[in-house]
PDB file of N, CA, C and O in Angstrom:
ATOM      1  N   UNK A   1      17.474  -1.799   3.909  1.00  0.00           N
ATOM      2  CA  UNK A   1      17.335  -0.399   4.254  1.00  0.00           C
ATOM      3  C   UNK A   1      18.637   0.049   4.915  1.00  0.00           C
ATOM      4  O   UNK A   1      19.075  -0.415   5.968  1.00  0.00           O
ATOM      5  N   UNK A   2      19.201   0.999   4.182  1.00  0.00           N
ATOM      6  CA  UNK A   2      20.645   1.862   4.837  1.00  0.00           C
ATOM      7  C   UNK A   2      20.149   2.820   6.102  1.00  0.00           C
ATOM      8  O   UNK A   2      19.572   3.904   6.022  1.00  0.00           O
ATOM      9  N   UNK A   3      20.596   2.009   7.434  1.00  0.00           N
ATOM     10  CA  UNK A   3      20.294   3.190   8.020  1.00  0.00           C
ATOM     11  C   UNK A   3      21.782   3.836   8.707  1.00  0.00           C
ATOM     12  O   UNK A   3      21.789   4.832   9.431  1.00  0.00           O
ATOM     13  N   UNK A   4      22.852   3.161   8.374  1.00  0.00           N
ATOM     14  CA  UNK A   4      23.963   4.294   8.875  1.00  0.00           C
ATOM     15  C   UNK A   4      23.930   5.090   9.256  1.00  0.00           C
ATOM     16  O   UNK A   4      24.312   5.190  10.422  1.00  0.00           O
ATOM     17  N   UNK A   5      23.276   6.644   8.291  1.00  0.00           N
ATOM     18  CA  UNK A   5      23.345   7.925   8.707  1.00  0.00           C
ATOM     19  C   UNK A   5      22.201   8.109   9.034  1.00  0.00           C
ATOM     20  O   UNK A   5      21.810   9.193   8.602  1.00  0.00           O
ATOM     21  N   UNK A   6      21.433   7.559   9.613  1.00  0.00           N
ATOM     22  CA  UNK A   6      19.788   7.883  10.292  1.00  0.00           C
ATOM     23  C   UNK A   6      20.038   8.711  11.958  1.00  0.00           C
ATOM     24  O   UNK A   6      20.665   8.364  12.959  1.00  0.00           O
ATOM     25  N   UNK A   7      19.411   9.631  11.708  1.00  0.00           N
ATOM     26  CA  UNK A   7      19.038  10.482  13.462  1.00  0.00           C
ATOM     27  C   UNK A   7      18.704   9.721  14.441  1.00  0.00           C
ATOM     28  O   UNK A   7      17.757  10.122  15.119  1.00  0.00           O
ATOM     29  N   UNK A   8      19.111   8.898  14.682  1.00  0.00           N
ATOM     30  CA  UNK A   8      18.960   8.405  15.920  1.00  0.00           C
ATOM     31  C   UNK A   8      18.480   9.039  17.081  1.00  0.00           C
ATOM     32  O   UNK A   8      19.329   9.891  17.342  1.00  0.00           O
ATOM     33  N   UNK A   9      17.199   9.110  18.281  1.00  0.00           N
ATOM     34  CA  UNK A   9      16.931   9.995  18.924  1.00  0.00           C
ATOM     35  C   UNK A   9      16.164   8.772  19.761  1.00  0.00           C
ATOM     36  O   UNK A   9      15.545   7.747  19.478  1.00  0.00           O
ATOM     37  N   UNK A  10      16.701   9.714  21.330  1.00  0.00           N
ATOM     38  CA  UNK A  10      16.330   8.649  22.615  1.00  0.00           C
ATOM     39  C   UNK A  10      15.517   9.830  23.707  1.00  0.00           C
ATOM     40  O   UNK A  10      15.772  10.997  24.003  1.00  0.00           O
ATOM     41  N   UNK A  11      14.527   8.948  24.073  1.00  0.00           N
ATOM     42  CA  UNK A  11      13.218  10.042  24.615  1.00  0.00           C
ATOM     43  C   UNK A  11      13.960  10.716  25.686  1.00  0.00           C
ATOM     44  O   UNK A  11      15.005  10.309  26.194  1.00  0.00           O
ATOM     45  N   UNK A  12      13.233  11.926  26.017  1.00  0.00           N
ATOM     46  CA  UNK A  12      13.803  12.845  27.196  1.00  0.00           C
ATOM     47  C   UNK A  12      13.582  12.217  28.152  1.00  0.00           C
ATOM     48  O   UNK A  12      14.373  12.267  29.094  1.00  0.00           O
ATOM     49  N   UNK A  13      12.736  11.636  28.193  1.00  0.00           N
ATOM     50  CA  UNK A  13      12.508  10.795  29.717  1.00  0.00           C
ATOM     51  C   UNK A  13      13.733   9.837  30.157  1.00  0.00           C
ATOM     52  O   UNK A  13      13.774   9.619  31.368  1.00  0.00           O
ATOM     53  N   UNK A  14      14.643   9.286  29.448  1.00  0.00           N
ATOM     54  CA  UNK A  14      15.294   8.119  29.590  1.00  0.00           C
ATOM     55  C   UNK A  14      16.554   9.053  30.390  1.00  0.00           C
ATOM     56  O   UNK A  14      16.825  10.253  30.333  1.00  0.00           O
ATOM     57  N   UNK A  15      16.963   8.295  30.892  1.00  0.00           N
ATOM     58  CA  UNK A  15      17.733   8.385  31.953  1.00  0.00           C
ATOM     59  C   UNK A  15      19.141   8.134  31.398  1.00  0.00           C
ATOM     60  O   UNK A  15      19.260   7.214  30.589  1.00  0.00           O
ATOM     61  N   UNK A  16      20.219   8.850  31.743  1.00  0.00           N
ATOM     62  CA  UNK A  16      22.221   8.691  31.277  1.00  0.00           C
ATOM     63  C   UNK A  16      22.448   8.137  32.156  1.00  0.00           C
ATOM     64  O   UNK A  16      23.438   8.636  32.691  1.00  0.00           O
ATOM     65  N   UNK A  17      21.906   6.914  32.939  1.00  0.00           N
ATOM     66  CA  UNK A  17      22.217   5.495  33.544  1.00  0.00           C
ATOM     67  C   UNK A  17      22.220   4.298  32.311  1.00  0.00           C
ATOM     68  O   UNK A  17      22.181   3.072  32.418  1.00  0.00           O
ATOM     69  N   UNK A  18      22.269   4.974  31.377  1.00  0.00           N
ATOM     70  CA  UNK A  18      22.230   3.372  30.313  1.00  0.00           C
ATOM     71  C   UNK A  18      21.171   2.238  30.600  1.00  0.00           C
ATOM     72  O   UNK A  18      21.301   1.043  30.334  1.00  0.00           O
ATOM     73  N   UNK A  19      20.170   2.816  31.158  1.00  0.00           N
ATOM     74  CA  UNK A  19      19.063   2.012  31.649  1.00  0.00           C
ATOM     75  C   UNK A  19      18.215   1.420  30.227  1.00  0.00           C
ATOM     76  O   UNK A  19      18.818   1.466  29.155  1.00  0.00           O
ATOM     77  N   UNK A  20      17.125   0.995  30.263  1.00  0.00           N
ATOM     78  CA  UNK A  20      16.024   0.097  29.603  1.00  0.00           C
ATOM     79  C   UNK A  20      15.542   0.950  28.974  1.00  0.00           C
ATOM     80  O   UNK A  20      14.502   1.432  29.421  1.00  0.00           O
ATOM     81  N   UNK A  21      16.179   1.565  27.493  1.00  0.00           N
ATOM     82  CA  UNK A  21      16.006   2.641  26.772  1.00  0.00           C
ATOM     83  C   UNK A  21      15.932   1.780  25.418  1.00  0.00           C
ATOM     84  O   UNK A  21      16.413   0.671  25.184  1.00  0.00           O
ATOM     85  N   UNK A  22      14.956   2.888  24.360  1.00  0.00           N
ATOM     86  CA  UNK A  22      15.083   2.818  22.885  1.00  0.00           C
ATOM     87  C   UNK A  22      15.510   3.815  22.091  1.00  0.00           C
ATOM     88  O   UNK A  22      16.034   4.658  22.820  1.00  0.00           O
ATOM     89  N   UNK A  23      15.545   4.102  21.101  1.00  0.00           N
ATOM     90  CA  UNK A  23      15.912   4.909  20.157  1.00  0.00           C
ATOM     91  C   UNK A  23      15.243   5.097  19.194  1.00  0.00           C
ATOM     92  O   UNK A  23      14.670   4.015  19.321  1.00  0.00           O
ATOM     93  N   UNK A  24      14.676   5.610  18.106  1.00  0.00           N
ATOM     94  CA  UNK A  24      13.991   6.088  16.917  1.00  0.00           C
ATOM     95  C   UNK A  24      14.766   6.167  15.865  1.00  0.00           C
ATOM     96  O   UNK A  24      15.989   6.032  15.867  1.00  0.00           O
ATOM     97  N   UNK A  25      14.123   6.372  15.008  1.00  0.00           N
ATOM     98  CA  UNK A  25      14.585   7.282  13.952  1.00  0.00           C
ATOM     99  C   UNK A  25      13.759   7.396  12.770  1.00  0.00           C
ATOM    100  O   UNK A  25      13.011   6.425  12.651  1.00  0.00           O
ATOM    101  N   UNK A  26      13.684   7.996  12.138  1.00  0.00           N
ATOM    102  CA  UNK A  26      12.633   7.993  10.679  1.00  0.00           C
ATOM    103  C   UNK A  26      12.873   7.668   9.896  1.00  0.00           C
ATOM    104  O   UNK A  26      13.356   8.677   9.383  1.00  0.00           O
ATOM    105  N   UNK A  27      13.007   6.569   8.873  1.00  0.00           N
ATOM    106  CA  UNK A  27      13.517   6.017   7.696  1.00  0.00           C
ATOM    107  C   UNK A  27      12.749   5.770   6.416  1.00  0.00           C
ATOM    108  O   UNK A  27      11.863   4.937   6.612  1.00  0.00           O
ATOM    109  N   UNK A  28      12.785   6.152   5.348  1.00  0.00           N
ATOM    110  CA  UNK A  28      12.038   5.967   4.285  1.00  0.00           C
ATOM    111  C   UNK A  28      10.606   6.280   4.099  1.00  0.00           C
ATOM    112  O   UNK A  28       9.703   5.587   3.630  1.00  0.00           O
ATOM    113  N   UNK A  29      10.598   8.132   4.827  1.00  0.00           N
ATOM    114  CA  UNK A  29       8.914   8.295   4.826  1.00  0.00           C
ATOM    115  C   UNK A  29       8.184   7.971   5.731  1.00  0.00           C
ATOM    116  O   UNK A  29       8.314   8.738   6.685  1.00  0.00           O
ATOM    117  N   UNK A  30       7.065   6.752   5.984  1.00  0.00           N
ATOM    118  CA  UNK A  30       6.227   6.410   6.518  1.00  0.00           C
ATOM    119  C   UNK A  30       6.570   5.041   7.625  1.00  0.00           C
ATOM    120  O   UNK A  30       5.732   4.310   8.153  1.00  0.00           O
ATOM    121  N   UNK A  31       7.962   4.987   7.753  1.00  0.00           N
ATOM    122  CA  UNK A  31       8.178   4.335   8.589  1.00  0.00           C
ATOM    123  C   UNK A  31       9.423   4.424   9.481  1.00  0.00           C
ATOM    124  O   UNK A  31      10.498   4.851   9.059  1.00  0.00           O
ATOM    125  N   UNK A  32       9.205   3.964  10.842  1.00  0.00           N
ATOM    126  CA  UNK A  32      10.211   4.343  11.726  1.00  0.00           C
ATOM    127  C   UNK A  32      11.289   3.414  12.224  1.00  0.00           C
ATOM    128  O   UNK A  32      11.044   2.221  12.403  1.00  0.00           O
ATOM    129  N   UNK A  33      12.326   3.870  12.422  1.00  0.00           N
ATOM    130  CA  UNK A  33      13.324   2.022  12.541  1.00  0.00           C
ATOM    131  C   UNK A  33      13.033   2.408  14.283  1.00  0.00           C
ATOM    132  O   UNK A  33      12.575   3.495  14.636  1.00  0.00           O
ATOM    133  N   UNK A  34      13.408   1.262  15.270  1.00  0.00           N
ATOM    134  CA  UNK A  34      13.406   1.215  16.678  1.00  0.00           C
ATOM    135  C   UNK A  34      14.362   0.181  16.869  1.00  0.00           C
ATOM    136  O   UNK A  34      14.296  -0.972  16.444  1.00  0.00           O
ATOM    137  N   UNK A  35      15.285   0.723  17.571  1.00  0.00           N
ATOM    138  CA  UNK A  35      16.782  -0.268  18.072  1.00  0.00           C
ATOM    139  C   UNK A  35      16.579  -0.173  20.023  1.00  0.00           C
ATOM    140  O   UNK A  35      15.844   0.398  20.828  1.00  0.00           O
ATOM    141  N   UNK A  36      17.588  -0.997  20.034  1.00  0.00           N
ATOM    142  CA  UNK A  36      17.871  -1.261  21.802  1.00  0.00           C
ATOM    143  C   UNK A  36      18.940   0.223  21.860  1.00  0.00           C
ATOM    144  O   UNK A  36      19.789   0.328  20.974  1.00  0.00           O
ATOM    145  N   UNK A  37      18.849   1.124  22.746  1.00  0.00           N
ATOM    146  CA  UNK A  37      19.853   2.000  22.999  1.00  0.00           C
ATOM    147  C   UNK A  37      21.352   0.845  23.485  1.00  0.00           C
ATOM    148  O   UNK A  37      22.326   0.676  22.752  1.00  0.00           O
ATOM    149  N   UNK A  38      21.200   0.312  24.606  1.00  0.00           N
ATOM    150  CA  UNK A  38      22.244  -0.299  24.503  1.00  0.00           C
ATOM    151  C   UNK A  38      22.869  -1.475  23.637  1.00  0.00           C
ATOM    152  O   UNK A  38      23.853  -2.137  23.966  1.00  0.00           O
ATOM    153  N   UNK A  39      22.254  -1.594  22.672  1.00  0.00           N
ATOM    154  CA  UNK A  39      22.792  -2.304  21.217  1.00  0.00           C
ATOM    155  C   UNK A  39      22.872  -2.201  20.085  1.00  0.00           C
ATOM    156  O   UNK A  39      22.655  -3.114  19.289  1.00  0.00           O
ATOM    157  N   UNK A  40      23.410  -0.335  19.624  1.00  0.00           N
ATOM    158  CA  UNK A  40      23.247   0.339  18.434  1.00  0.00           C
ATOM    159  C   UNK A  40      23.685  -1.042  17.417  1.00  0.00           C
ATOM    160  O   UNK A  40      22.698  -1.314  16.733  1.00  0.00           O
ATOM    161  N   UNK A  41      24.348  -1.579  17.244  1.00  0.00           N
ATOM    162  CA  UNK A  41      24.708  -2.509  16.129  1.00  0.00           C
ATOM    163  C   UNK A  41      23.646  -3.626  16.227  1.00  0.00           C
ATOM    164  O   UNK A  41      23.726  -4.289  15.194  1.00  0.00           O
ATOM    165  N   UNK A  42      22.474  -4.213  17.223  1.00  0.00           N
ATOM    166  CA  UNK A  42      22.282  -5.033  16.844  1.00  0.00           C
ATOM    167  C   UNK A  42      20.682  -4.861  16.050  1.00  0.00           C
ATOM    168  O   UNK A  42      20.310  -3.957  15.302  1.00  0.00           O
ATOM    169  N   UNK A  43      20.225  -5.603  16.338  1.00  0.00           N
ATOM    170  CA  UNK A  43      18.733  -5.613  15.808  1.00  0.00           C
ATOM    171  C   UNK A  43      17.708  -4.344  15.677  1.00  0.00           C
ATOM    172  O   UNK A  43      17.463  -3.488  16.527  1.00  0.00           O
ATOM    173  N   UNK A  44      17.115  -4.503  14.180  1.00  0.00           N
ATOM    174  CA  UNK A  44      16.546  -2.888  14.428  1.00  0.00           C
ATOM    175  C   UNK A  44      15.101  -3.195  13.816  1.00  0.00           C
ATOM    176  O   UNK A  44      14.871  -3.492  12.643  1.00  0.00           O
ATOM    177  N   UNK A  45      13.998  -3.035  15.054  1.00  0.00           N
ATOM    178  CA  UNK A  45      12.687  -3.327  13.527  1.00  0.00           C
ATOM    179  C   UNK A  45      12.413  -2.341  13.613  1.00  0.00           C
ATOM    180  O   UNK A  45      12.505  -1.511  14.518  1.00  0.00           O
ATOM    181  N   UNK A  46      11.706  -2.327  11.796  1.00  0.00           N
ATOM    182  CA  UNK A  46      11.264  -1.010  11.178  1.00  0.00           C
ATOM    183  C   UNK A  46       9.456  -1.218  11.301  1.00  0.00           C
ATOM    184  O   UNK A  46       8.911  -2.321  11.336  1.00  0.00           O
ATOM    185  N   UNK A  47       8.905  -0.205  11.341  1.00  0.00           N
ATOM    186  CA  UNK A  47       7.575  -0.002  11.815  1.00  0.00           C
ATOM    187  C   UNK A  47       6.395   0.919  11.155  1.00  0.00           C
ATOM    188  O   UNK A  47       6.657   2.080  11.471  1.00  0.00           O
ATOM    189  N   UNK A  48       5.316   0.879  10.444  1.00  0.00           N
ATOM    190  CA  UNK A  48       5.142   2.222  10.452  1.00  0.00           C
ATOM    191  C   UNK A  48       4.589   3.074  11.477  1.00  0.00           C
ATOM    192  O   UNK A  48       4.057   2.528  12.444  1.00  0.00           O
ATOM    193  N   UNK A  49       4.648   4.645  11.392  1.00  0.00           N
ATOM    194  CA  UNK A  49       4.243   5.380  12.457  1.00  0.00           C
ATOM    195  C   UNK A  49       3.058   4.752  12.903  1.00  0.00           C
ATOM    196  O   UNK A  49       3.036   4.352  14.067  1.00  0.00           O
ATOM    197  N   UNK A  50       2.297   4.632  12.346  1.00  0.00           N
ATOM    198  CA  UNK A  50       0.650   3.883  12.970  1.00  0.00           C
ATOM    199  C   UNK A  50       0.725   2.810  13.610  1.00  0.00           C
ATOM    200  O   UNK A  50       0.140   2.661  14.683  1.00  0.00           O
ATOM    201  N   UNK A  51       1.497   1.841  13.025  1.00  0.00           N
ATOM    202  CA  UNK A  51       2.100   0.300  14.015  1.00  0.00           C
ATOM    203  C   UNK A  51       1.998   0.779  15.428  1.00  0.00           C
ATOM    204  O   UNK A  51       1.174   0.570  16.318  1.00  0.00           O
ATOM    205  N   UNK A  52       3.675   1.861  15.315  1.00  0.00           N
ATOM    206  CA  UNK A  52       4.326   1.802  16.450  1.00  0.00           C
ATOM    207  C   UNK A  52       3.413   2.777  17.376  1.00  0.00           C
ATOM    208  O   UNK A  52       3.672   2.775  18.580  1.00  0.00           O
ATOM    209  N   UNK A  53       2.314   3.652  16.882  1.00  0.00           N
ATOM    210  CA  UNK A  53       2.001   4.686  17.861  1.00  0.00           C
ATOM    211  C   UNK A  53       0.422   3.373  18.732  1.00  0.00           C
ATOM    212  O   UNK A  53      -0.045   3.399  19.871  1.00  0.00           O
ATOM    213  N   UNK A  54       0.151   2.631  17.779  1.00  0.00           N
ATOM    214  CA  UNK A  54      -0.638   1.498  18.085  1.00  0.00           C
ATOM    215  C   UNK A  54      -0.065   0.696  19.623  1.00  0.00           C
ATOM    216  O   UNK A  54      -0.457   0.523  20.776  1.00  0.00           O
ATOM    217  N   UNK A  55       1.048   0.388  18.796  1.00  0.00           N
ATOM    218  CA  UNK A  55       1.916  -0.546  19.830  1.00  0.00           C
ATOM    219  C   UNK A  55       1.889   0.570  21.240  1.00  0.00           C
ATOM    220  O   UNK A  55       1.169   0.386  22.222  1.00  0.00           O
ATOM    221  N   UNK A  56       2.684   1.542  21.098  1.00  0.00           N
ATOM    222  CA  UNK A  56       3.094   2.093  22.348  1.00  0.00           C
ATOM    223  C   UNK A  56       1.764   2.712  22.992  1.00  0.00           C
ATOM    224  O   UNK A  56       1.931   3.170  24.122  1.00  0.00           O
ATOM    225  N   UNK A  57       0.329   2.814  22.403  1.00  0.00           N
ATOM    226  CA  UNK A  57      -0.686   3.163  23.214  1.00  0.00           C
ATOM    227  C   UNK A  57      -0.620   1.701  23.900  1.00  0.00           C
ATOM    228  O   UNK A  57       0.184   1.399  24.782  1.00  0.00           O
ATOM    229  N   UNK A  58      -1.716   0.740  23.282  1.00  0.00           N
ATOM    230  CA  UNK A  58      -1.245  -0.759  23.782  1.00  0.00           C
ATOM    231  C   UNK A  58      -0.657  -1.228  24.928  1.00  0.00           C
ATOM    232  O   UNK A  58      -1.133  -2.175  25.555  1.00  0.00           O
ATOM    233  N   UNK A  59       0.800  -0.376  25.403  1.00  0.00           N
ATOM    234  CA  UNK A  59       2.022  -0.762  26.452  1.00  0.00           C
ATOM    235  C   UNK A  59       1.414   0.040  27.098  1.00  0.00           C
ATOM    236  O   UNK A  59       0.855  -0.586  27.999  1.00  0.00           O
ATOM    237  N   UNK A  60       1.123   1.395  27.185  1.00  0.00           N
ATOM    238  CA  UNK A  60       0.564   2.421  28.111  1.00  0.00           C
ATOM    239  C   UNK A  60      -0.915   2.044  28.887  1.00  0.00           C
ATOM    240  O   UNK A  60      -1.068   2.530  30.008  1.00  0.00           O
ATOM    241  N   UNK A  61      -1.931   1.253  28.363  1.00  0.00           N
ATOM    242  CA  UNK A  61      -3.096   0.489  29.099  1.00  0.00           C
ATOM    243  C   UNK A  61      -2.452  -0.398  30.023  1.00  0.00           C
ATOM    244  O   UNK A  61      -2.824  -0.445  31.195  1.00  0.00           O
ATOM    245  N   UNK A  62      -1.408  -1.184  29.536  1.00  0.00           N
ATOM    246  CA  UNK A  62      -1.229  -1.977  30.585  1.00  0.00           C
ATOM    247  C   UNK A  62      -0.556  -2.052  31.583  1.00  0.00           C
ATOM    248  O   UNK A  62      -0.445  -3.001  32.360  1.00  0.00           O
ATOM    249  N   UNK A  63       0.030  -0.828  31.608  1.00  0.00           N
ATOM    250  CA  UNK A  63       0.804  -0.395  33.046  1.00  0.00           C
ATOM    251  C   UNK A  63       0.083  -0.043  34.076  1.00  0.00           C
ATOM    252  O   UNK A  63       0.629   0.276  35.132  1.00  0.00           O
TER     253      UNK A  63
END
């Protein structure tokens, strides 16, 4: 999957301290890529919206 020119987008909440941030983006329709903000080049898993909205309810119970 080419994501070069993908929108990259980092939540309003996150803080311009370069803190413990992610990034988005929408790739191929029905699924979303998710990278480390501070490691645009490295690792990126792709997800679909339902995965990831799964996953991030999931993280939100257990806080």
């Amino acid at each position: 999957m080419d994501l070069k020119h993908a929108a990259w987008r980092k939540s309003s909440y996150s803080g311009s301290n370069g803190g413990d941030c992610v990034e988005l983006a929408g790739a191929d329709g029905s699924v979303v890529a998710v990278r480390d903000s501070k490691d645009p080049d490295g690792a990126v898993l792709v997800v679909t919206g339902a995965a990831l909205r799964t996953a991030v309810q999931a993280a939100a119970k257990t806080r």
